[in-house]
C-alpha positions as CSV (number, residue, x, y, z in Angstrom):
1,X,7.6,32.3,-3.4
2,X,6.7,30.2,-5.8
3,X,4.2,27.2,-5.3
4,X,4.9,23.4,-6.2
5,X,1.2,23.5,-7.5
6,X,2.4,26.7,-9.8
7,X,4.6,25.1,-11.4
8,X,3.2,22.0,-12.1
9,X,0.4,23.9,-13.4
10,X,2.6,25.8,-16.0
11,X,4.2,23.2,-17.2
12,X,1.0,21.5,-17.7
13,X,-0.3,23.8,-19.9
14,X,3.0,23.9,-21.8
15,X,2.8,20.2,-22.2
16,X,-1.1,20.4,-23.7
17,X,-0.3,23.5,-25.7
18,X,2.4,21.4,-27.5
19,X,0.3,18.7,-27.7
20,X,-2.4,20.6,-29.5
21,X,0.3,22.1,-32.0
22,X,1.5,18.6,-32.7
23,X,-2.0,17.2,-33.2
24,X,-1.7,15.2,-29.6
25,X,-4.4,14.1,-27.8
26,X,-4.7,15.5,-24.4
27,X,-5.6,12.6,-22.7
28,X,-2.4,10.9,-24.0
29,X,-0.4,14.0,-22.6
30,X,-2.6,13.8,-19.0
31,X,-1.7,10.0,-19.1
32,X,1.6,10.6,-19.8
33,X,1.8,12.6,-16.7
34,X,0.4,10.6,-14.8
35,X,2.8,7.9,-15.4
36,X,5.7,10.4,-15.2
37,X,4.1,11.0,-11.5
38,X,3.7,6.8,-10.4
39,X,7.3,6.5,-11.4
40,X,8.1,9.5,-9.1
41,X,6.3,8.1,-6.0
42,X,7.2,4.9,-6.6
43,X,11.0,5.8,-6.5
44,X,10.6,6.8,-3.1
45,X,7.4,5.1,-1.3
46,X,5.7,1.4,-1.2
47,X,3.5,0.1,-4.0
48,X,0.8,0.0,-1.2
49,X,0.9,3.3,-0.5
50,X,0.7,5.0,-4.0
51,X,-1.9,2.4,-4.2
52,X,-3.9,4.2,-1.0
53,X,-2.9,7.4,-2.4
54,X,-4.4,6.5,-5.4
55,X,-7.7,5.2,-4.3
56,X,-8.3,8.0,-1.9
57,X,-8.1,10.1,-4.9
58,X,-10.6,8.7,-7.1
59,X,-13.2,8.2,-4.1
60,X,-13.1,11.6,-3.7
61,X,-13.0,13.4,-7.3
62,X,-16.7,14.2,-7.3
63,X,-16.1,18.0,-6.7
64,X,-20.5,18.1,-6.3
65,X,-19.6,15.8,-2.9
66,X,-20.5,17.6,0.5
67,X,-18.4,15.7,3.8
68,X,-19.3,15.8,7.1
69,X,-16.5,18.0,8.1
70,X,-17.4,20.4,5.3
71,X,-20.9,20.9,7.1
72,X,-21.3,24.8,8.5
């Protein structure tokens, strides 16, 4: 079976592959994305809670950070 996260993942790396043959910047492709992605949550859920969404994500992008649940 094939994951969602599989996908996305190839079709990622398509995206920045043709990006790099067309002289794109990656960051404009990620961005792009990432726009493509609000405008998918936002067809279906509240502003407030893509925003939530949102902000739990960037607290926790530091992939250095130990939690308290994490603890052995």
């Amino acid at each position: 079976m094939t994951s969602a996260t599989s996908i996305a993942k190839s079709h990622f790396a398509a995206a920045l592959a043709e990006a790099d043959e067309a002289g794109q910047g990656r960051d404009a492709v990620a961005r792009a994305f990432m726009n493509l992605v609000l405008e998918t949550y936002l067809a279906a859920r509240p502003v407030e809670d893509v925003r939530r969404e949102l902000a739990n994500l960037a607290e926790n992008l530091d992939p250095d950070t130990d939690y308290v649940f994490m603890r052995p």
